[in-house]
C-alpha positions, 0 to 999 in steps of 0.5 A: 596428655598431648593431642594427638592430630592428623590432617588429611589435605588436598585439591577440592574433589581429591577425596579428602572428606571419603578418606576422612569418613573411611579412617574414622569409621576403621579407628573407630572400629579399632577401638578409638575415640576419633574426633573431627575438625573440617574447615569450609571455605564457604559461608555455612548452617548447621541450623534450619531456618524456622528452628528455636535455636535459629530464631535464638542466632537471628535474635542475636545470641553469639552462642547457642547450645542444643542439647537432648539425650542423645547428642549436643551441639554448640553454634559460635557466631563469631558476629565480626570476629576473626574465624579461629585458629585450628588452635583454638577449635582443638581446645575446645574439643573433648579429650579423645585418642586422635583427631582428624583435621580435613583441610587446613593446608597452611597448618603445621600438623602431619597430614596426608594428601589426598589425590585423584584422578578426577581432582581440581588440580594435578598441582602437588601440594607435598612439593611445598608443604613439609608437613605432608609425610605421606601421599593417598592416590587413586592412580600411580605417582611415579617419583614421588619420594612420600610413602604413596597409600592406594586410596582405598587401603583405609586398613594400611593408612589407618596403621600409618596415622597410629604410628605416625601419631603415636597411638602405637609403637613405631 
């Protein structure tokens, strides 16, 4: 079975991460298993400090898995390496119907871009970006030639990704 993979994109404070939330949460509800990848720009922790498993990667461990009864969770430090390719992560992920991929614009799956009002930049990125197939705004977009979602018409864009995806007939 292929993966399927949907990107949602856009400036920083577009919105990208409550459309990602909201999509999940009505696939789900449809009956998907949704996975996600968000890429940060940013150095981050998922661990606390003081911790095991935090005293594990500060001992020098290039992977630590926390497990329990409930959920599990794999840390990779990539210690020097190069950061992965989306690629790569998409391997490692468990079989699912959809995965939703925030960020990543330089990548080459079919995303949505996310644009508000109050975003970062007015700066289009569907303009350079042959991958974008669809435009989720807060506010009008007169001549764009992309199917153009109100930013809170989760139920139409989440029709929009199955079709897109495959998940269901054209």
């Amino acid at each position: 079975m292929t993966q399927r993979v949907f990107g949602i994109t856009g400036w920083k404070n577009s919105g990208k991460t409550t459309l990602t939330e909201r999509l999940v949460a009505e696939l789900t509800r449809r009956g998907r298993r949704v996975a996600t990848v968000k890429h940060a720009h940013h150095d981050f922790d998922i661990d606390k400090q003081g911790t095991d498993s935090f005293r594990h990667r500060q001992a020098g461990a290039c992977e630590v898995a926390i497990v329990s009864n409930r959920r599990w969770a794999l840390m990779h430090e990539l210690q020097g390496e190069d950061e992965p390719t989306l690629a790569t992560i998409l391997a490692r992920l468990s079989p699912c119907d959809l995965v939703l991929v925030e960020g990543y614009k330089r990548e080459s799956h079919l995303k949505i871009e996310a644009r508000r009002r109050e975003g970062k930049s007015k700066e289009p990125l569907a303009a350079t970006d042959p991958h974008i197939v669809a435009i989720a705004a807060d506010h009008a977009q007169p001549g764009e030639t992309l199917p153009v979602f109100d930013l809170d018409d989760i139920a139409t864009m989440a029709d929009f990704v199955e079709r897109a995806t495959g998940l269901i007939e054209q």
